[in-house]
C-alpha positions as CSV (number, residue, x, y, z in Angstrom):
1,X,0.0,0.0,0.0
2,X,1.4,2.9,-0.5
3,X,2.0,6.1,1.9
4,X,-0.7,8.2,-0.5
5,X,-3.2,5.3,0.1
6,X,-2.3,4.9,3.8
7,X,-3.3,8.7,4.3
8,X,-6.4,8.4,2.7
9,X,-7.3,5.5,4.4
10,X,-6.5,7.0,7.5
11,X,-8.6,10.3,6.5
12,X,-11.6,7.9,5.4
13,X,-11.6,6.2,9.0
14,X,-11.5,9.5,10.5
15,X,-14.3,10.7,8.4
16,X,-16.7,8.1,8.9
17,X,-15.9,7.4,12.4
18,X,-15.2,3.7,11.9
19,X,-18.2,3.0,10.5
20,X,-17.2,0.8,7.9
21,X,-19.4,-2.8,8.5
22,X,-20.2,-5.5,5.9
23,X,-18.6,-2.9,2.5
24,X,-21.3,-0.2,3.9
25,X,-19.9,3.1,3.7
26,X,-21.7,5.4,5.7
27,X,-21.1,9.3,6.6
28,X,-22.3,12.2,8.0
29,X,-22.8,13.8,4.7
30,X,-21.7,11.4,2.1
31,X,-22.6,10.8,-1.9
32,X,-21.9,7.9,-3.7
33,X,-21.6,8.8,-7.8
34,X,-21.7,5.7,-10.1
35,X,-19.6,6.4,-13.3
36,X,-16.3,8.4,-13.8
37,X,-16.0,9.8,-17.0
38,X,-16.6,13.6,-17.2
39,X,-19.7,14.1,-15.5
40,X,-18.8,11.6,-13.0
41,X,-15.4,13.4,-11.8
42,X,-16.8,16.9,-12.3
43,X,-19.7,15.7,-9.6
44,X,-17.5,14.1,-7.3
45,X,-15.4,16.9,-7.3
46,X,-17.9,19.5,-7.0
47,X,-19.6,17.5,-4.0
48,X,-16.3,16.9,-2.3
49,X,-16.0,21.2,-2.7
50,X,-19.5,21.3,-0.7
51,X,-18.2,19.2,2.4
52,X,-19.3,15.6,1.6
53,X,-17.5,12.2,1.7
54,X,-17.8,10.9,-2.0
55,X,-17.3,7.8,-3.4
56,X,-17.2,7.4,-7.3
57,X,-17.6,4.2,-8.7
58,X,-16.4,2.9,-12.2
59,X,-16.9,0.0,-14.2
60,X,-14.2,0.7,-16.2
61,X,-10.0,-0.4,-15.6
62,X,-7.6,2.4,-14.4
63,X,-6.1,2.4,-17.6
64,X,-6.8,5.8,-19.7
65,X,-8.9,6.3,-22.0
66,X,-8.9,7.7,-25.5
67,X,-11.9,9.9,-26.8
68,X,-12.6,12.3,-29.2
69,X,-12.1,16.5,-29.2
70,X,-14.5,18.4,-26.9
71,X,-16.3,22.1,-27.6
72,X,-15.1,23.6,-23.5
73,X,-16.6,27.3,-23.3
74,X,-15.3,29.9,-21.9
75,X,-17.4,30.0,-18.6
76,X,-19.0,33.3,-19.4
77,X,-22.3,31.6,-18.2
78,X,-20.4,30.4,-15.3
79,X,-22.2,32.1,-12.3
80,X,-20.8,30.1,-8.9
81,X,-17.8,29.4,-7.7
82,X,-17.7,25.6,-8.0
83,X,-18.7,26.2,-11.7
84,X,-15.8,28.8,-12.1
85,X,-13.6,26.3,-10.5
86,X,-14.2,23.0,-12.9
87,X,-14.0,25.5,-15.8
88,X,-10.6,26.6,-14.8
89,X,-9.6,23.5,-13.9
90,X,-10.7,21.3,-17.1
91,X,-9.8,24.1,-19.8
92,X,-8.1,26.8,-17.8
93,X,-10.6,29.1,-18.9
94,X,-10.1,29.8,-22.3
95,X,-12.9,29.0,-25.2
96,X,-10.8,26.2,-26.9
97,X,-11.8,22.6,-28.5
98,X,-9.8,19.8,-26.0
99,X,-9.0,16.3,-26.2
100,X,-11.1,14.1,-24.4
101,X,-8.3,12.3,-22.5
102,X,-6.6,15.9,-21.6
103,X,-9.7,16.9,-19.5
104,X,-10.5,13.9,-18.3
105,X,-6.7,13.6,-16.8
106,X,-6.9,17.0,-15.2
107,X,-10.0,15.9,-13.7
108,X,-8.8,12.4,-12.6
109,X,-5.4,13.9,-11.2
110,X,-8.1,16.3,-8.7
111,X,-10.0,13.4,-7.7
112,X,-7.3,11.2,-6.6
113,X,-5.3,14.4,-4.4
114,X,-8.8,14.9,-2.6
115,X,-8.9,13.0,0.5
116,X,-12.5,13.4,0.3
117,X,-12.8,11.1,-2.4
118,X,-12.5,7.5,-2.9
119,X,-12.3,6.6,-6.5
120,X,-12.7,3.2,-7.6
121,X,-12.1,1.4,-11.1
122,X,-13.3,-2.0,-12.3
123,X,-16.3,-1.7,-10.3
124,X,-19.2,-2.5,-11.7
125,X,-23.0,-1.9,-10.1
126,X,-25.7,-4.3,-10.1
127,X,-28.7,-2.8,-8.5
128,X,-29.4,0.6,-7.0
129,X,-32.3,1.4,-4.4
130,X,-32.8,3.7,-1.4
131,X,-35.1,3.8,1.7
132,X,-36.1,6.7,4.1
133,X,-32.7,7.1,5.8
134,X,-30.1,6.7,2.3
135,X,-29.4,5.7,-0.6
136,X,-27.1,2.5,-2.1
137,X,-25.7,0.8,-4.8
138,X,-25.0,-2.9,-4.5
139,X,-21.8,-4.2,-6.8
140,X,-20.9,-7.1,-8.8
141,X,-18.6,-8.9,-6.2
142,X,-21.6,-8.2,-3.4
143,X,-19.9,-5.1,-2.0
144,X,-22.8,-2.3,-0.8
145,X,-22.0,1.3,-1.0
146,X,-24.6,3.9,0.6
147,X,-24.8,7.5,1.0
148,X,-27.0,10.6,2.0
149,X,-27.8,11.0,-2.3
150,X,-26.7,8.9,-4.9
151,X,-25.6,10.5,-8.5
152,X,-25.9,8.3,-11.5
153,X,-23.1,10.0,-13.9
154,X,-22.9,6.5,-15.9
155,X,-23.6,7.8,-19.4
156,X,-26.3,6.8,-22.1
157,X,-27.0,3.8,-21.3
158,X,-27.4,4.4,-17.6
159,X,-28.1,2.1,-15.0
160,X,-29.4,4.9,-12.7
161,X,-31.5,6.3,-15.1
162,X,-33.4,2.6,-15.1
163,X,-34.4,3.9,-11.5
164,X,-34.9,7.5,-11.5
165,X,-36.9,6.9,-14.9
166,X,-38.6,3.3,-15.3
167,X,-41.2,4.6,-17.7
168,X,-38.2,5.9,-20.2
169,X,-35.3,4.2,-19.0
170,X,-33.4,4.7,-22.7
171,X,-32.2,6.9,-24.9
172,X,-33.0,6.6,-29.3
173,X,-31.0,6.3,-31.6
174,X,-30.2,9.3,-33.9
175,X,-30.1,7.7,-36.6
176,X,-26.6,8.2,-37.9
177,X,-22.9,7.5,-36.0
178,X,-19.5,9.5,-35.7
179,X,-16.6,8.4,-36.9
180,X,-13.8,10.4,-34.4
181,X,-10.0,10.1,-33.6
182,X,-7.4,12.1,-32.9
183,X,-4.2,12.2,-35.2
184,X,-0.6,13.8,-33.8
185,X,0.4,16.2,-36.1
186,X,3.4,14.5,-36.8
187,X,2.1,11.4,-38.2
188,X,1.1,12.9,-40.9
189,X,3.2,14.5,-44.0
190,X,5.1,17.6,-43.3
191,X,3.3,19.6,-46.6
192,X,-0.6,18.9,-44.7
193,X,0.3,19.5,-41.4
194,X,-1.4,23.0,-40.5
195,X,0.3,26.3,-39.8
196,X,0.5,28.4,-36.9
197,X,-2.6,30.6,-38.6
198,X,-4.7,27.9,-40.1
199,X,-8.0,28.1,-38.2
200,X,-8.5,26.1,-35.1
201,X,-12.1,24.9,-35.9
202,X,-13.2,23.8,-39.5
203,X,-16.5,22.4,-41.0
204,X,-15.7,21.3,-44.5
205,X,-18.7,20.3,-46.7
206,X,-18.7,16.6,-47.9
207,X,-21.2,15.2,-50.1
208,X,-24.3,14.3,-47.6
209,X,-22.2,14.0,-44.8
210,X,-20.2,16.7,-43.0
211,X,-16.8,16.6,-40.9
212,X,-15.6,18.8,-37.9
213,X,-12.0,19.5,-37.6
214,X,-10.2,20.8,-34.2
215,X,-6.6,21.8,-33.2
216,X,-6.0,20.5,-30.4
217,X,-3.1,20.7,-27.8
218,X,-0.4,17.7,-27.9
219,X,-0.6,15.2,-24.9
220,X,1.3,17.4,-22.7
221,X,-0.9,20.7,-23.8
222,X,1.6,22.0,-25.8
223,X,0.5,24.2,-28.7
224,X,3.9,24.4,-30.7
225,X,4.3,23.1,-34.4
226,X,4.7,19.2,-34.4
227,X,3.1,18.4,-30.8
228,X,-0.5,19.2,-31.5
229,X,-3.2,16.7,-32.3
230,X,-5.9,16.8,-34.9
231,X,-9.3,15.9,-34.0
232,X,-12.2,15.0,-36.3
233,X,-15.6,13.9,-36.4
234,X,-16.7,12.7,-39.7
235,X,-20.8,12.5,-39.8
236,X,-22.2,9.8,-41.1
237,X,-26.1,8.9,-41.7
238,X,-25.3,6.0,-44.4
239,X,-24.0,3.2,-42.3
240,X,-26.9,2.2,-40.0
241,X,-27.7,-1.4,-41.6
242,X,-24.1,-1.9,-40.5
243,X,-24.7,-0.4,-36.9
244,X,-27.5,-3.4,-36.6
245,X,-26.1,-6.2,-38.2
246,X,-23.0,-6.1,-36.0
247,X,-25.4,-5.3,-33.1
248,X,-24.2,-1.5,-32.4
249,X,-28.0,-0.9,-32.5
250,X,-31.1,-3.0,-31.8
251,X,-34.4,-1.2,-32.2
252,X,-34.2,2.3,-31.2
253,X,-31.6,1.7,-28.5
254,X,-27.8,2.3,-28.9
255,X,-25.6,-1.3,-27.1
256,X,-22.3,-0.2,-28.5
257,X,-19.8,1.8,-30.3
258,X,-18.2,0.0,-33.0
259,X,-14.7,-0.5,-32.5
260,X,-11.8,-0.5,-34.2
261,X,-11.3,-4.5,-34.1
262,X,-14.5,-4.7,-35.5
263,X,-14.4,-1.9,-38.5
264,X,-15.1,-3.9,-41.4
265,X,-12.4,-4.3,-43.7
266,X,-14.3,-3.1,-46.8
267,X,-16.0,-0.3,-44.5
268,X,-12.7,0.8,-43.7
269,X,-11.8,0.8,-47.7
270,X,-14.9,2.4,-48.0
271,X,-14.2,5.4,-45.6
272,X,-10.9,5.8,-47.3
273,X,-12.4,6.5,-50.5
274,X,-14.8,8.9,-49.5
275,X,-12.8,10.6,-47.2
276,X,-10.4,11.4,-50.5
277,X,-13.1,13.4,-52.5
278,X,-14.3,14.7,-49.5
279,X,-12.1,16.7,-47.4
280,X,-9.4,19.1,-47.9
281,X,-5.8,19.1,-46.2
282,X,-5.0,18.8,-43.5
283,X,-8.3,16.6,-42.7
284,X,-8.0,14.4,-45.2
285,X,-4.4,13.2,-44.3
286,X,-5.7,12.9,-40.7
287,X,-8.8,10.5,-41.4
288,X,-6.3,8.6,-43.9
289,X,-4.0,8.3,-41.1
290,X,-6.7,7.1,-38.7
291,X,-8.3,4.8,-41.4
292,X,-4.5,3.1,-42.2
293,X,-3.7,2.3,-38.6
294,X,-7.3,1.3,-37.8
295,X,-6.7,4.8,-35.0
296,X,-10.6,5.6,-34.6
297,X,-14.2,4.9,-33.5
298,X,-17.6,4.6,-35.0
299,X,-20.7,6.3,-32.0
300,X,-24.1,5.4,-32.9
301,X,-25.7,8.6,-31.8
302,X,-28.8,8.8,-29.2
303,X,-30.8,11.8,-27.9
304,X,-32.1,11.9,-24.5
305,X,-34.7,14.3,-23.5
306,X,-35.8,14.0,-19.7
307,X,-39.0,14.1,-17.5
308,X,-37.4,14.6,-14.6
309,X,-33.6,13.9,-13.2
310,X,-34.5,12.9,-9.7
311,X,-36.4,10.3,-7.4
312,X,-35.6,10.7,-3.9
313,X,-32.2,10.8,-3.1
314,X,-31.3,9.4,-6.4
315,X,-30.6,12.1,-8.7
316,X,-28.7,12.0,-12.7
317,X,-26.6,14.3,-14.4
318,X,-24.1,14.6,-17.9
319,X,-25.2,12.2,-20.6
320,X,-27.0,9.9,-17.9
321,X,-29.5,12.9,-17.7
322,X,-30.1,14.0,-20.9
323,X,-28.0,13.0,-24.3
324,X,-27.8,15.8,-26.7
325,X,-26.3,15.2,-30.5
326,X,-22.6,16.2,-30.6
327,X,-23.5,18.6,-33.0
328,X,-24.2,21.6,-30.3
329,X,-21.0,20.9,-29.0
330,X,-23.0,22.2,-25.2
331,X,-22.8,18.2,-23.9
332,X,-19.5,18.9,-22.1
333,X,-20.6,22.2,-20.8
334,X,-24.6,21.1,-19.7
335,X,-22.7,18.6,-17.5
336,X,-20.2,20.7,-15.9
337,X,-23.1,22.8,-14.9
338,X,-25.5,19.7,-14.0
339,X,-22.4,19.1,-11.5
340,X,-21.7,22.8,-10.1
341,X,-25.6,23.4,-10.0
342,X,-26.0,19.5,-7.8
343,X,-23.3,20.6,-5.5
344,X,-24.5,24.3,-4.5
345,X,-28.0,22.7,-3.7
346,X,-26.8,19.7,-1.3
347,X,-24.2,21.9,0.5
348,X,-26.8,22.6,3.3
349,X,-27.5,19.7,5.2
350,X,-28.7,16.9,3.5
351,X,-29.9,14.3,6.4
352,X,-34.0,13.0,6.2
353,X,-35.8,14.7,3.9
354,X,-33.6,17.6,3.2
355,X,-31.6,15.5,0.7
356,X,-34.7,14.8,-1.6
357,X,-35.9,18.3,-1.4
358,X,-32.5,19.7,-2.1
359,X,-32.0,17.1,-5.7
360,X,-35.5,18.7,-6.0
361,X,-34.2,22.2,-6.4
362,X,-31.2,20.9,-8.6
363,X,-33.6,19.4,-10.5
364,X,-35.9,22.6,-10.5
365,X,-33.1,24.6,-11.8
366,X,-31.5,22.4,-14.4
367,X,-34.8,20.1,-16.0
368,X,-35.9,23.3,-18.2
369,X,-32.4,24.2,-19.4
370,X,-31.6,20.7,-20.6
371,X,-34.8,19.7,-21.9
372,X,-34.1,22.7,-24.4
373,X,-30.3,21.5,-24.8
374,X,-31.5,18.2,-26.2
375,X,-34.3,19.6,-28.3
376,X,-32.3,21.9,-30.0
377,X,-30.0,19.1,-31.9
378,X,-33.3,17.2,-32.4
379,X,-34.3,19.4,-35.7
380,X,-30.5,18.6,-37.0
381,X,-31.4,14.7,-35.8
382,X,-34.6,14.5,-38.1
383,X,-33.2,15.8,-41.5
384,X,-29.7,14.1,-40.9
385,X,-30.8,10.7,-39.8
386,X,-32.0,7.7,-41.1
């Protein structure tokens, strides 16, 4: 174990007064938040900023993660401090497109230095419920963790939602998937990579499909010549017989994204020849790249409008909540205030039935606002889809 772990161990027994018995966490003021991507670490670390003992739970190994670019506003709708602080700490502030995997290790890195937070990987939930007093998740390997609220932040296909939402448990498919990847600039040829003044966001036409095109910083956020990344989303409304026959999509509902090990060959061929009388340099280098070395991901695409984000003490946020089309590049943004908006409400005292009634005034604040999120890629969803 190591000295990091020790200490937080230590804090945790402080913190709960020893009252680990039979895997049930308790607290004085404690959450338990089932997934970890972005959602999942920006409401963790926004309730551990409001005084609770969180634990987030991941089905997912330790290992990173790869993922596409991300639209990250400015923060000029930013109106707390817990919303001003996840904006400076996942894009430092400035309007910018990020990698996936850069934000999500910023996050990550504040998670695991708050001794108020017990992340934990490979951990998948079975079965969620609650009763007067808390709320609990029960795990694959039998372990039970409860708290004052629980916080599904588990994506679009979320388990929480299942209980928060019985009578519309899923999210529908689109009707059309996203190819994305990001490409370092130096993998592809010197005469396509883009200058210093070539414009950071690009949206060239195709023919029936469209592509967007980001700068991004390298791995270690540099923004110098040779150690940026390109990323691009090619979208693509043509391929949804393939989607079902490999069993991305069944009915309405999304199961999977298709990945690279399972590309097609010929869909891969396919993609190649398109891409070349499609898109200009330097985008058409990058998707080459990706295509060659089998570097990228096929997303079905779902929407997700909700009725209501909470039951009880059970409450959802990010994509778990509502699932908008990448296209309004706000999903990224709608979660980080989901998470700052969850926190300022539960930072009174959240024992009995305060906790419900304050995820009622989170949900009070945020249901209009993201009902409108969603329904504004809808239009794009309906002409683009198939």
């Amino acid at each position: 174990m190591t000295e990091r772990n020790i200490e937080k161990d230590n804090f945790l027994s402080e913190s709960f007064n020893d009252t680990f018995t039979e895997s049930i966490q308790e607290a004085n003021k404690s959450a338990v938040v089932v997934g970890a991507s972005l959602s999942g670490l920006m409401a963790g670390i926004a309730l551990a900023r409001a005084g609770l003992n969180v634990t987030i739970l991941e089905r997912a190994g330790v290992e990173r993660r790869s993922g596409a670019g991300l639209q990250v506003d400015s923060g000029e709708i930013d109106r707390t401090k817990t919303a001003k602080f996840l904006r400076k700490l996942a894009s430092g502030g400035i309007r910018s497109a990020e990698a996936w995997s850069s934000i999500e290790f910023r996050l990550r890195t504040e998670a695991e230095a708050d001794p108020r937070i017990d992340l934990r990987y490979d951990t998948r939930v079975q079965t969620i419920n609650q009763d007067d007093d808390s709320a609990w998740v029960v795990t694959n390997n039998g372990e039970i963790f409860r708290g004052d609220i629980l916080i599904g932040a588990d994506g679009h296909r979320s388990t929480v939602r299942r209980h928060v939402a019985p009578d519309k448990p899923n999210a529908t498919f689109a009707g059309y998937l996203i190819w994305v990847a990001i490409v370092d600039e130096n993998d592809i040829p010197e005469e396509h990579r883009p200058s210093l003044n070539d414009p950071k966001f690009t949206m060239p036409d195709g023919i029936g499909d469209f592509l967007l095109g980001s700068i991004v910083a390298g791995a270690d956020g540099s923004h110098d010549l040779g150690d940026r990344r390109l990323a691009w989303a090619w979208y693509d409304n043509t391929r949804n017989d393939l989607l079902r026959r490999l069993g991305c999509v069944e009915g309405t509902v999304v199961q999977h994204s298709l990945n690279a090990p399972d590309i097609p060959e010929q869909t891969l061929i396919e993609l190649a020849e398109q891409a070349s009388v499609r898109w200009p340099q330097p985008w058409l280098a990058a998707t080459l790249h990706s295509i060659q070395t089998r570097n990228l991901i096929g997303i079905p695409i779902a929407e997700y409008v909700p009725d209501n984000l909470v039951k009880g003490r059970i409450a959802i946020v990010g994509d778990a909540a509502h699932v908008v089309t990448p296209l309004t590049a706000s999903g990224f943004n709608a979660s980080l205030q989901d998470a700052a908006t969850l926190a300022d409400f539960v930072a009174k005292e959240i024992k009995g039935t305060e906790a419900a009634e304050a995820l009622l005034e989170y949900e009070s604040r945020r249901l209009k606002d993201v009902r409108q999120i969603v329904q504004s890629g809808q239009s794009f969803s309906r002409s683009f889809g198939q």
